[in-house]
mmCIF file as gemmi writes it, N, C-alpha and C atoms, coordinates in Angstrom:
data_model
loop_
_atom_site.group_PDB
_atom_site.id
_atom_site.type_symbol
_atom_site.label_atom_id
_atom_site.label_alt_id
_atom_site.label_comp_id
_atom_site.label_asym_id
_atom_site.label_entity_id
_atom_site.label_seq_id
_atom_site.pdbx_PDB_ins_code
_atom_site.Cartn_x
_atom_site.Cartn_y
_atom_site.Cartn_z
_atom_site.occupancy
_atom_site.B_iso_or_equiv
_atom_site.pdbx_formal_charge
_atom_site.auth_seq_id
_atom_site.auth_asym_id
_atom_site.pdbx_PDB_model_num
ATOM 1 N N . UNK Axp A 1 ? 0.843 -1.172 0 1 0 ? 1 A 1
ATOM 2 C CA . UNK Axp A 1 ? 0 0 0 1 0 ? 1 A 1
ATOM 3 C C . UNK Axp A 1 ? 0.889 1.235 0 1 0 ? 1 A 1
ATOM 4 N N . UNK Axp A 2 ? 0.922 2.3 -1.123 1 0 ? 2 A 1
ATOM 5 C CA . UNK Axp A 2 ? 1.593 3.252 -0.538 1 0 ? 2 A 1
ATOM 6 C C . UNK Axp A 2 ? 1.218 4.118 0.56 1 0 ? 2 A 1
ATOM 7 N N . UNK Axp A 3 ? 2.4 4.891 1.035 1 0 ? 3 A 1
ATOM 8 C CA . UNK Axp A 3 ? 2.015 5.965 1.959 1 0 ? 3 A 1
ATOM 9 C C . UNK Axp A 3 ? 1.818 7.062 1.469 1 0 ? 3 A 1
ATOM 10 N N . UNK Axp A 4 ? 0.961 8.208 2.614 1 0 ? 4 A 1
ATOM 11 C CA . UNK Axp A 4 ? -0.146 9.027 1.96 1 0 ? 4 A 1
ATOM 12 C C . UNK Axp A 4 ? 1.253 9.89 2.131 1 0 ? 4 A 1
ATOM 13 N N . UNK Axp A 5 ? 1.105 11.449 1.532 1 0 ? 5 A 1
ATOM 14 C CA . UNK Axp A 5 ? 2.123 12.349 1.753 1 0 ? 5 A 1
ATOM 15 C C . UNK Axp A 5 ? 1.971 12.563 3.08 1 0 ? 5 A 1
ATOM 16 N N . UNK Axp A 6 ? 3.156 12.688 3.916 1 0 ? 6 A 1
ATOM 17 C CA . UNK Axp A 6 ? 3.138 13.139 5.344 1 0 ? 6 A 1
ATOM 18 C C . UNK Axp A 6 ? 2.625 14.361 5.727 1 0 ? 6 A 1
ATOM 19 N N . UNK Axp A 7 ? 2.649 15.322 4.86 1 0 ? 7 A 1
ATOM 20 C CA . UNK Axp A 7 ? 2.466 16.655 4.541 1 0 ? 7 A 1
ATOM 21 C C . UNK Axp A 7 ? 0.866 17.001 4.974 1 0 ? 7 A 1
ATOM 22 N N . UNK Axp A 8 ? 0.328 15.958 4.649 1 0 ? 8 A 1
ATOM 23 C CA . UNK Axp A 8 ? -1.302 15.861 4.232 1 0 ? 8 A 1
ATOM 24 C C . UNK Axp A 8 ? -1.717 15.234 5.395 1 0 ? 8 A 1
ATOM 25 N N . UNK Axp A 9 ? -1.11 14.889 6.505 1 0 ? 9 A 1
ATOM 26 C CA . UNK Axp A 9 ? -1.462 14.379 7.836 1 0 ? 9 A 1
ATOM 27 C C . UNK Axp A 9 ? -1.747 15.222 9.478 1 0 ? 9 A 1
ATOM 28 N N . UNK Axp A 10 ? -2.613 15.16 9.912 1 0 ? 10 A 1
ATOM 29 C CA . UNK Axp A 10 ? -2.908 16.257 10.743 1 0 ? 10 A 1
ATOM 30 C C . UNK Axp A 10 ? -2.644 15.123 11.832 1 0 ? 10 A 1
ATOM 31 N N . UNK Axp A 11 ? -1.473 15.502 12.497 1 0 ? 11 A 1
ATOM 32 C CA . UNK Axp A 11 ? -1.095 14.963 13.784 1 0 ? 11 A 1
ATOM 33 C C . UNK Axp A 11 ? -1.691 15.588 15.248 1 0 ? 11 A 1
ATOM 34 N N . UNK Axp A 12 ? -2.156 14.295 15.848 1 0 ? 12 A 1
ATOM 35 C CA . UNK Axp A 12 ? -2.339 15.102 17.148 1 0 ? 12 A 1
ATOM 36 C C . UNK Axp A 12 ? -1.47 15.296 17.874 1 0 ? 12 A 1
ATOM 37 N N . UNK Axp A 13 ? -1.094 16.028 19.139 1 0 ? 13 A 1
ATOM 38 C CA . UNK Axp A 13 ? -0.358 15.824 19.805 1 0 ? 13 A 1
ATOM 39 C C . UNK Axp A 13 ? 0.238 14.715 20.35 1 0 ? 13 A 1
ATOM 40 N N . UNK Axp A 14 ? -0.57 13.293 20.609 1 0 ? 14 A 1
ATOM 41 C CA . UNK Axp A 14 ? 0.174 11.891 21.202 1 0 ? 14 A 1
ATOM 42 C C . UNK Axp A 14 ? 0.63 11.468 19.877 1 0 ? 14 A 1
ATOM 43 N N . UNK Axp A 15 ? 0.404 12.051 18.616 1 0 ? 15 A 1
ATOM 44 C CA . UNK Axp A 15 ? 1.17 11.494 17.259 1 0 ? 15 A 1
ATOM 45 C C . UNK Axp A 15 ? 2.291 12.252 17.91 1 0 ? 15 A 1
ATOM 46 N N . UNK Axp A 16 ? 2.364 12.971 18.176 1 0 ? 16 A 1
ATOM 47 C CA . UNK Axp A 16 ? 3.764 13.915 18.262 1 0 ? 16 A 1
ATOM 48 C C . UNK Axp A 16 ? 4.422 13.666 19.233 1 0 ? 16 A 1
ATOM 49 N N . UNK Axp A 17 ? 4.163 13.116 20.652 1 0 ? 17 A 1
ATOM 50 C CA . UNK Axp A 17 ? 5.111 11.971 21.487 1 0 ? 17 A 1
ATOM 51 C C . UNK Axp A 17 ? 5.344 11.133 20.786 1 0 ? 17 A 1
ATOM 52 N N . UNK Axp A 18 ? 4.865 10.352 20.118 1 0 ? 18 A 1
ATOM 53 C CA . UNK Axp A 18 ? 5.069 8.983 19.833 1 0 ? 18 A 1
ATOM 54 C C . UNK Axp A 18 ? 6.136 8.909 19.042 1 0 ? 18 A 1
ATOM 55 N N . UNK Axp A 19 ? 6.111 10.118 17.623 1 0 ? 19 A 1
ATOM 56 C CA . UNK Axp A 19 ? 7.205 10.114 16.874 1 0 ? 19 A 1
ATOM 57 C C . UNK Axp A 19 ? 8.011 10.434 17.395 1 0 ? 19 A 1
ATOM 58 N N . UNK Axp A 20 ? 8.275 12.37 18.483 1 0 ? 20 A 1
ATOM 59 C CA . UNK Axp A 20 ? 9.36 12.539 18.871 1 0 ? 20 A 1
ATOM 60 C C . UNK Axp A 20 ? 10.104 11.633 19.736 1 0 ? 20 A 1
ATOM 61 N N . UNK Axp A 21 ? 9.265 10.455 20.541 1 0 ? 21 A 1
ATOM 62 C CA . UNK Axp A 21 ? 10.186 9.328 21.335 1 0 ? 21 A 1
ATOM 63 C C . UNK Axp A 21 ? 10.583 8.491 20.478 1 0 ? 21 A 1
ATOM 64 N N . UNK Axp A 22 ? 10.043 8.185 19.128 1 0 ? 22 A 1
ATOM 65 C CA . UNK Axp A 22 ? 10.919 7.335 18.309 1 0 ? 22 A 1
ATOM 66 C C . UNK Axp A 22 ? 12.173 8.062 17.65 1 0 ? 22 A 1
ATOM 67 N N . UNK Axp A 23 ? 11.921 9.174 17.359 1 0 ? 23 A 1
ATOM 68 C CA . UNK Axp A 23 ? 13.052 10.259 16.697 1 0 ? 23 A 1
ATOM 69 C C . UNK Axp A 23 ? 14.248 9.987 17.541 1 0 ? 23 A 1
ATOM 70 N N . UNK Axp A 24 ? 13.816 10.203 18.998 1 0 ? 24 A 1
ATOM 71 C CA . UNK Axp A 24 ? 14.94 10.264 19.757 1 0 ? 24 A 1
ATOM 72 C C . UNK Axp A 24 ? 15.063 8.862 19.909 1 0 ? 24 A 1
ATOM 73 N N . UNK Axp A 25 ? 14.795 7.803 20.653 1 0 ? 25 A 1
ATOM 74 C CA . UNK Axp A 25 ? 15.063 6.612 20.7 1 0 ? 25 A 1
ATOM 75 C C . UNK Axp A 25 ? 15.57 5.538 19.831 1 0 ? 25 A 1
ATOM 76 N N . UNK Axp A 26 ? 15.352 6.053 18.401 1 0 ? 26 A 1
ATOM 77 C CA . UNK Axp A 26 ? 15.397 5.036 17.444 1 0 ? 26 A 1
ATOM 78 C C . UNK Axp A 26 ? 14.341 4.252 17.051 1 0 ? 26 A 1
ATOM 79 N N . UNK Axp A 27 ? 14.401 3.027 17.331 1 0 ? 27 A 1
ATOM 80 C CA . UNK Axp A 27 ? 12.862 1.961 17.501 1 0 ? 27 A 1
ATOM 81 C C . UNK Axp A 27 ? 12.365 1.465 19.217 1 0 ? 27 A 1
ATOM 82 N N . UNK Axp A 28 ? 11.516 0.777 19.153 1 0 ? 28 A 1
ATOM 83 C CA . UNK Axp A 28 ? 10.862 0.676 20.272 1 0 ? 28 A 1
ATOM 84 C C . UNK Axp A 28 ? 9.476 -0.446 19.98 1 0 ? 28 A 1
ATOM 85 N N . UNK Axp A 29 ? 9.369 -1.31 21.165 1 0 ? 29 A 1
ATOM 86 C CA . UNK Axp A 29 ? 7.814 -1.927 20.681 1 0 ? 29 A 1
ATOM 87 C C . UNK Axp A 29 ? 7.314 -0.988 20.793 1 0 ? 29 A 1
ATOM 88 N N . UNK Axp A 30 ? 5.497 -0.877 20.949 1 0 ? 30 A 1
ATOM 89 C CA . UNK Axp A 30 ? 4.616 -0.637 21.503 1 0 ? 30 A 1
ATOM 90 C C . UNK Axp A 30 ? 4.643 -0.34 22.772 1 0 ? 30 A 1
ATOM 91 N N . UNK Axp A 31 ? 4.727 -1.25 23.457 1 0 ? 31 A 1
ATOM 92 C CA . UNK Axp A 31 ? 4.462 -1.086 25.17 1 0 ? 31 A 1
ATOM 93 C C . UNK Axp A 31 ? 5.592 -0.44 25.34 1 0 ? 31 A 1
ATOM 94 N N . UNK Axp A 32 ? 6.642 -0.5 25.062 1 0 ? 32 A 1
ATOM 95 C CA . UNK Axp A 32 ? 7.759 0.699 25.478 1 0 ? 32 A 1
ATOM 96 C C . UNK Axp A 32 ? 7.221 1.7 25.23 1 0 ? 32 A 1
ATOM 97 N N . UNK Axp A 33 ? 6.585 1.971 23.81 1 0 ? 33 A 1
ATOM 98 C CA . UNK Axp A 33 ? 6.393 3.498 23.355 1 0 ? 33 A 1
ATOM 99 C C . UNK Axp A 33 ? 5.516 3.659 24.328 1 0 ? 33 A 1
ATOM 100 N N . UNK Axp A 34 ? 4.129 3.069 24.541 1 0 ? 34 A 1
ATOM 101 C CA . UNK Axp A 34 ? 3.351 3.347 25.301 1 0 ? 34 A 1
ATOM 102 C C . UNK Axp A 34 ? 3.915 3.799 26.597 1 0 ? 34 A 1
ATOM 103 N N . UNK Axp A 35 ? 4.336 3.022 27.696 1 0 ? 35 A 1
ATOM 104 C CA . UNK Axp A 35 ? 4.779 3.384 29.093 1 0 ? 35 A 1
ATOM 105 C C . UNK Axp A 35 ? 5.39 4.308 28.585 1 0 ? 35 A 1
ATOM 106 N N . UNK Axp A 36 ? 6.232 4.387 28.245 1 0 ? 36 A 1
ATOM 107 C CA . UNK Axp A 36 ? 7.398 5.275 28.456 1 0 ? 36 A 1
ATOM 108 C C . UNK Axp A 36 ? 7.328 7.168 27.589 1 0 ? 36 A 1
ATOM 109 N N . UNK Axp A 37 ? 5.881 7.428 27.178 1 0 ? 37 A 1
ATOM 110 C CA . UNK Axp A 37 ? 4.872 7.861 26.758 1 0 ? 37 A 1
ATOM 111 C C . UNK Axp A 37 ? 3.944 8.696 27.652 1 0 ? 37 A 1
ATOM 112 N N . UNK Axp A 38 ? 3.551 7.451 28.616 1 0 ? 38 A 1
ATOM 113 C CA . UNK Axp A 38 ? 2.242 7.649 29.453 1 0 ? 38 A 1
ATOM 114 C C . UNK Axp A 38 ? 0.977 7.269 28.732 1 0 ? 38 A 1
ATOM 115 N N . UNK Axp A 39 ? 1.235 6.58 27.114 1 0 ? 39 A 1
ATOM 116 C CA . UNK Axp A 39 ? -0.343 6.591 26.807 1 0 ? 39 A 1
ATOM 117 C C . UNK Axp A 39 ? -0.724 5.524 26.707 1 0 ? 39 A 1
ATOM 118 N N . UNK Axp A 40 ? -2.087 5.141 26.653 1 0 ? 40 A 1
ATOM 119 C CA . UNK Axp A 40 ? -2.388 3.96 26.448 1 0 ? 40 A 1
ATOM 120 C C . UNK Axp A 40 ? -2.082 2.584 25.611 1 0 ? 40 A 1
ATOM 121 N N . UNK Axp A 41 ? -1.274 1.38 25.919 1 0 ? 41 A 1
ATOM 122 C CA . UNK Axp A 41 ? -0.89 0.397 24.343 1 0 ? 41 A 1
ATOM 123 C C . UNK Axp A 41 ? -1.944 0.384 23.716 1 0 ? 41 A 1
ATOM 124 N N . UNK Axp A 42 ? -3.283 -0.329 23.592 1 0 ? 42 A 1
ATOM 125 C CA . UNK Axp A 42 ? -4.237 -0.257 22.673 1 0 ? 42 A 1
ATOM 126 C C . UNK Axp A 42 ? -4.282 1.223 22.267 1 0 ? 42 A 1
ATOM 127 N N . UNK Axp A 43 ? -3.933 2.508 22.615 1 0 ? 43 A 1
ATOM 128 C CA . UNK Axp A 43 ? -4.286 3.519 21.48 1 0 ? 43 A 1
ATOM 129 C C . UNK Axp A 43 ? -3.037 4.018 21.088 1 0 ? 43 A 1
ATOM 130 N N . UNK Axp A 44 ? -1.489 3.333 21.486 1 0 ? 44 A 1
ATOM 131 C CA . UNK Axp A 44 ? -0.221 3.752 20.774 1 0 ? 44 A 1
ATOM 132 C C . UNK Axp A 44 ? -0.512 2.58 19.44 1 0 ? 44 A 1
ATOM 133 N N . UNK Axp A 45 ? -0.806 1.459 19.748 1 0 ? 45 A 1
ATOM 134 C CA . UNK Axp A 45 ? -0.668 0.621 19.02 1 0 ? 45 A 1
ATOM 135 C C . UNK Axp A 45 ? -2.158 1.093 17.624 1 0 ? 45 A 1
ATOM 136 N N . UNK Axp A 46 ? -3.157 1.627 17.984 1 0 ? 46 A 1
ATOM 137 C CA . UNK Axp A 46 ? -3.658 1.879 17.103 1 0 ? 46 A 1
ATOM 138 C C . UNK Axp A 46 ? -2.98 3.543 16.235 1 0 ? 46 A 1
ATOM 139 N N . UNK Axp A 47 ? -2.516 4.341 16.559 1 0 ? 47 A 1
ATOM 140 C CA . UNK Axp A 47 ? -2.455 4.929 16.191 1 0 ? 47 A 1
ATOM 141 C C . UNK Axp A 47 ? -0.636 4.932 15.54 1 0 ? 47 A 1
ATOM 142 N N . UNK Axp A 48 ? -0.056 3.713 15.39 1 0 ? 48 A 1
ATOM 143 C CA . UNK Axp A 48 ? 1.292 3.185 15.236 1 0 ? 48 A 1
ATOM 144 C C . UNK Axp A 48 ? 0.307 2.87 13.715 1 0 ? 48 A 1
ATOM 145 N N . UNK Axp A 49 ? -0.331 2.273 13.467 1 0 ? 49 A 1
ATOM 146 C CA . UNK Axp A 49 ? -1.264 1.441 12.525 1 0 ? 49 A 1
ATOM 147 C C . UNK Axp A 49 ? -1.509 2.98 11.651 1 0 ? 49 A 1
ATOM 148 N N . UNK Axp A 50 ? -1.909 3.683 12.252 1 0 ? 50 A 1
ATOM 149 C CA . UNK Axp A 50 ? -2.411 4.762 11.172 1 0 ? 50 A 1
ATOM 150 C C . UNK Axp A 50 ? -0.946 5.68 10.949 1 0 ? 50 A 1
ATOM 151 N N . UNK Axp A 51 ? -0.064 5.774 11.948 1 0 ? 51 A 1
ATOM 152 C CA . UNK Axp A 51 ? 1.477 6.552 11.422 1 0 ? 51 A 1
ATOM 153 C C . UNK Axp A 51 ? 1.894 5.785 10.367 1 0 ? 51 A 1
ATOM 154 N N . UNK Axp A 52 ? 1.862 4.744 10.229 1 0 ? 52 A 1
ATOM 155 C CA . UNK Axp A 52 ? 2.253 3.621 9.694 1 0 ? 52 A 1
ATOM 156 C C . UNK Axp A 52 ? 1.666 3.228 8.051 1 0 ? 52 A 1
ATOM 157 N N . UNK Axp A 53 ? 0.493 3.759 7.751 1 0 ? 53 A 1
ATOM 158 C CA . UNK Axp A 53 ? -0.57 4.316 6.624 1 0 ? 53 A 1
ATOM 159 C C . UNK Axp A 53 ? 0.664 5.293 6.134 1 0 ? 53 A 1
ATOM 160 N N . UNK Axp A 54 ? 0.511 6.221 6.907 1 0 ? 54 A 1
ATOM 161 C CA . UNK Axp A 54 ? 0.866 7.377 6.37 1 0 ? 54 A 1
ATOM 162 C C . UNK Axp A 54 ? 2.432 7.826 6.341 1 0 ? 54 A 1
ATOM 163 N N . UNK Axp A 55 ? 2.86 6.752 6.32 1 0 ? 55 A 1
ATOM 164 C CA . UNK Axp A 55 ? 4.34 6.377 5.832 1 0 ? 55 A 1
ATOM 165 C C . UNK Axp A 55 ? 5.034 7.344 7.24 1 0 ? 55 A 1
ATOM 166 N N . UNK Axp A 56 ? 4.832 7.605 7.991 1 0 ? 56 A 1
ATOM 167 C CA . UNK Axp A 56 ? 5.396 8.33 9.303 1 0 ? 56 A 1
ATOM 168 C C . UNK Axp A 56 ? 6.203 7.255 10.084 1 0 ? 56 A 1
ATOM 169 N N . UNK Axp A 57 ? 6.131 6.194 10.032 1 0 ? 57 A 1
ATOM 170 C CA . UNK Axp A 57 ? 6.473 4.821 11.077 1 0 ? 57 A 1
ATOM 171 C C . UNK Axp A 57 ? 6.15 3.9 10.199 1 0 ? 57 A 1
ATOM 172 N N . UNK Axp A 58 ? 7.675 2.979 10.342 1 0 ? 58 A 1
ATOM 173 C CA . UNK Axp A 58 ? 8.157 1.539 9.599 1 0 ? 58 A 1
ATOM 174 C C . UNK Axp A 58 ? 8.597 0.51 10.565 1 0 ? 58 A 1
ATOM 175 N N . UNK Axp A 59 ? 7.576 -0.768 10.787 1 0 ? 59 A 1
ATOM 176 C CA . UNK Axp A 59 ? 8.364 -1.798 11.302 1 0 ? 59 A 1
ATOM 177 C C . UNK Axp A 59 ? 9.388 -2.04 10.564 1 0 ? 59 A 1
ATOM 178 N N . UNK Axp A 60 ? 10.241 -2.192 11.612 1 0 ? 60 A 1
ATOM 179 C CA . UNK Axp A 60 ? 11.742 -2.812 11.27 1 0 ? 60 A 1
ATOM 180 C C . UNK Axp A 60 ? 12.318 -4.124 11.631 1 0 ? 60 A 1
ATOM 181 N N . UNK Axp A 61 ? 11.161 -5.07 12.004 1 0 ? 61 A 1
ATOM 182 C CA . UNK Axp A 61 ? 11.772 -6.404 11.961 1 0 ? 61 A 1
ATOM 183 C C . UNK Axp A 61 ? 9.951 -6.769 11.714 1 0 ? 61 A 1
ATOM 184 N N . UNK Axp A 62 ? 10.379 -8.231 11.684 1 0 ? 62 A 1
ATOM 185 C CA . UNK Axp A 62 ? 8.702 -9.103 11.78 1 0 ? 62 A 1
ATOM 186 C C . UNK Axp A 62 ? 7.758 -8.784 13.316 1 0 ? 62 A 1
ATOM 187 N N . UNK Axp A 63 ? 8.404 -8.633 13.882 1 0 ? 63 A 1
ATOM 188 C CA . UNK Axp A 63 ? 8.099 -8.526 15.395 1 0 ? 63 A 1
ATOM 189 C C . UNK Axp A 63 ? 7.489 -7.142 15.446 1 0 ? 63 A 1
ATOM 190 N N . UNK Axp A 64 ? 6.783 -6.252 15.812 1 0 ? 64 A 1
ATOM 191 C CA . UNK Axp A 64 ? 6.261 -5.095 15.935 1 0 ? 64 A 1
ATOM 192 C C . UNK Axp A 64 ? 7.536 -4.543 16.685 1 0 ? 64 A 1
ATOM 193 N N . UNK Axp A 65 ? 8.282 -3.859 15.779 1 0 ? 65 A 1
ATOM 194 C CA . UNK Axp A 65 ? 8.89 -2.518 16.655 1 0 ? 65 A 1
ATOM 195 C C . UNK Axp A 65 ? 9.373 -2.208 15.262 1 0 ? 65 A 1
ATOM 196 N N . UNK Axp A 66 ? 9.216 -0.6 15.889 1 0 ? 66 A 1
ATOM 197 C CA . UNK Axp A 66 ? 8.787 0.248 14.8 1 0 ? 66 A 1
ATOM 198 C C . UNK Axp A 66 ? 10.038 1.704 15.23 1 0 ? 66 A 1
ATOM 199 N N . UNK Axp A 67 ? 10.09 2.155 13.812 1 0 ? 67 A 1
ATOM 200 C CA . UNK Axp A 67 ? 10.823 3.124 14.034 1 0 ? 67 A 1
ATOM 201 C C . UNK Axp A 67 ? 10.104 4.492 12.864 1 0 ? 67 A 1
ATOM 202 N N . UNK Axp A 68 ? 10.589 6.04 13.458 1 0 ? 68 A 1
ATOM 203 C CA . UNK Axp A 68 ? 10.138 6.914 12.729 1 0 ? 68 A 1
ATOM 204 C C . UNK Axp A 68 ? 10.403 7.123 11.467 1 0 ? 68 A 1
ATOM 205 N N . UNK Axp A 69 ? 10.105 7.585 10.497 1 0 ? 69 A 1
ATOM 206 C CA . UNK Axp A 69 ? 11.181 7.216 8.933 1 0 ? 69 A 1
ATOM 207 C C . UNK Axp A 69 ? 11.557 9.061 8.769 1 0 ? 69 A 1
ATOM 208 N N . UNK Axp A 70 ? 12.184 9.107 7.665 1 0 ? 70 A 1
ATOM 209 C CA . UNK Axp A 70 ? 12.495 10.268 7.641 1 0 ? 70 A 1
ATOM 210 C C . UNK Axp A 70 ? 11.149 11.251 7.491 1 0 ? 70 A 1
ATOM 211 N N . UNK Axp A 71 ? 10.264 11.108 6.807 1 0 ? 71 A 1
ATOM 212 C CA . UNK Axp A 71 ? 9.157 11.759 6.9 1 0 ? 71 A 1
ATOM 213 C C . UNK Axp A 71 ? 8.442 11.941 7.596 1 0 ? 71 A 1
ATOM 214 N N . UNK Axp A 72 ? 8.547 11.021 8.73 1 0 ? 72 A 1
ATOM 215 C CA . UNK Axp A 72 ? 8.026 11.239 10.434 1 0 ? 72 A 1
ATOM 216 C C . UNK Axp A 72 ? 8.86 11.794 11.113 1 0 ? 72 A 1
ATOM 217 N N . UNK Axp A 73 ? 9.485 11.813 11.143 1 0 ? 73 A 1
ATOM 218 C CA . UNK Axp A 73 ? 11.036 13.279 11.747 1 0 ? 73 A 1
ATOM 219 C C . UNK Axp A 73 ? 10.811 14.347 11.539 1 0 ? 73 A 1
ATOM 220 N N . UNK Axp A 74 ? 10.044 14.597 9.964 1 0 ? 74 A 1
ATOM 221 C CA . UNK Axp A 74 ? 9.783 15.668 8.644 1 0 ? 74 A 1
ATOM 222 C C . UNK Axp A 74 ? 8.966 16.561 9.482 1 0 ? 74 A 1
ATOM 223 N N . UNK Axp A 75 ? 7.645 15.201 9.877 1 0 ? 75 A 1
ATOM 224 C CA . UNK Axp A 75 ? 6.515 15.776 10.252 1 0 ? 75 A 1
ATOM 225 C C . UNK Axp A 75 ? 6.116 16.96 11.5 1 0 ? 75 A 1
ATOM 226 N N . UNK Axp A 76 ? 6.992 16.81 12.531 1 0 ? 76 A 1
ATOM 227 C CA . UNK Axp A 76 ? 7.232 17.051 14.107 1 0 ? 76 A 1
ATOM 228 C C . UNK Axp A 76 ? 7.662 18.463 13.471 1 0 ? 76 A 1
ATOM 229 N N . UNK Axp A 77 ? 6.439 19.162 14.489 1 0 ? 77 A 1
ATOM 230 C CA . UNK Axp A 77 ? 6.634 20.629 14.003 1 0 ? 77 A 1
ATOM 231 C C . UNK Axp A 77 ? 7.437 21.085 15.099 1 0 ? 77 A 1
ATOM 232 N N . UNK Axp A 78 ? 8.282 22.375 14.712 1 0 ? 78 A 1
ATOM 233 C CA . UNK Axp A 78 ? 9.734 22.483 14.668 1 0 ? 78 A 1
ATOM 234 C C . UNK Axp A 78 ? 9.786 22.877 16.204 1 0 ? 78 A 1
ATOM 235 N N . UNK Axp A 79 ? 8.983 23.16 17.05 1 0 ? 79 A 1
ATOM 236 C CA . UNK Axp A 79 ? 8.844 23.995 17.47 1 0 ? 79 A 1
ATOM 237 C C . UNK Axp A 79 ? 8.509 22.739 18.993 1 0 ? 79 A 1
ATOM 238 N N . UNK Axp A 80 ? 8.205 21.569 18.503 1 0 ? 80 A 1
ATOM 239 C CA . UNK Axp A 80 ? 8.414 19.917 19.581 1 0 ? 80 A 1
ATOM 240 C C . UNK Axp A 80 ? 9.687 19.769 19.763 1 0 ? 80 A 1
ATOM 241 N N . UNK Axp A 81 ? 10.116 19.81 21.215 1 0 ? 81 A 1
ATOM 242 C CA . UNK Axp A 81 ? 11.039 19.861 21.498 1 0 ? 81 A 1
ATOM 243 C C . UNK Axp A 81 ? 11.388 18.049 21.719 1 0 ? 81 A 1
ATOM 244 N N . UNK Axp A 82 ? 12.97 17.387 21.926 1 0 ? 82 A 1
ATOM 245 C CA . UNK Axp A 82 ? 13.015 16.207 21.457 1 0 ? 82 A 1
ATOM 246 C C . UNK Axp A 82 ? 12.502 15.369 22.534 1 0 ? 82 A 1
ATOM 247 N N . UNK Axp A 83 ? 12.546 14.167 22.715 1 0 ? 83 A 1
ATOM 248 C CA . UNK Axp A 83 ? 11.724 13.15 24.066 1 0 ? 83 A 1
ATOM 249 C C . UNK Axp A 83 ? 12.773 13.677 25.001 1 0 ? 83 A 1
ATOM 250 N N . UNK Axp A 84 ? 13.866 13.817 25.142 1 0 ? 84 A 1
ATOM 251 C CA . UNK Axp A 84 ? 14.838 13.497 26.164 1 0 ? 84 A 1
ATOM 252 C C . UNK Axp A 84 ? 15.127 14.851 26.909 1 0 ? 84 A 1
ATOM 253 N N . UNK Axp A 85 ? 14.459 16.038 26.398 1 0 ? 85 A 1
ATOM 254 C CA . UNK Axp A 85 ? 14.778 17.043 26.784 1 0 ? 85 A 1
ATOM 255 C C . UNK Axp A 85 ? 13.901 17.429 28.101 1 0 ? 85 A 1
């Protein structure tokens, strides 16, 4: 399936933890992203599914863990400061 332009994606704010902790972290399951987040796994993991549409987030093995791609880096408006800060 391709991905939609990133451009054309209206992120919410927990899109915008999720990527900036992958930006900074690299990859991560789910439940990491989640805890380590604060948000819920059933709604990191659903909304991993729709970053993931929209070409923002690429599993990187068979196993669910996922990392940001360059166009999910792209996306994080400039002005989100990084997870670690």
């Amino acid at each position: 399936m391709p991905a939609s332009d990133a451009r054309s994606v209206d992120l919410t704010r927990s899109d915008e933890r999720v990527l900036a902790y992958l930006v900074d972290v690299g990859t991560d399951y789910p439940a990491f992203v989640a805890s380590n987040t604060g948000l819920y796994l059933a709604y990191v993991e659903s909304r991993l599914d729709a970053l993931e549409a929209a070409g923002l987030v690429e599993r990187v093995s068979g196993e669910a863990v996922y990392r940001a791609t360059d166009a999910g880096a792209g996306a994080l408006c400039e002005d989100c400061a990084s997870w670690s800060d």
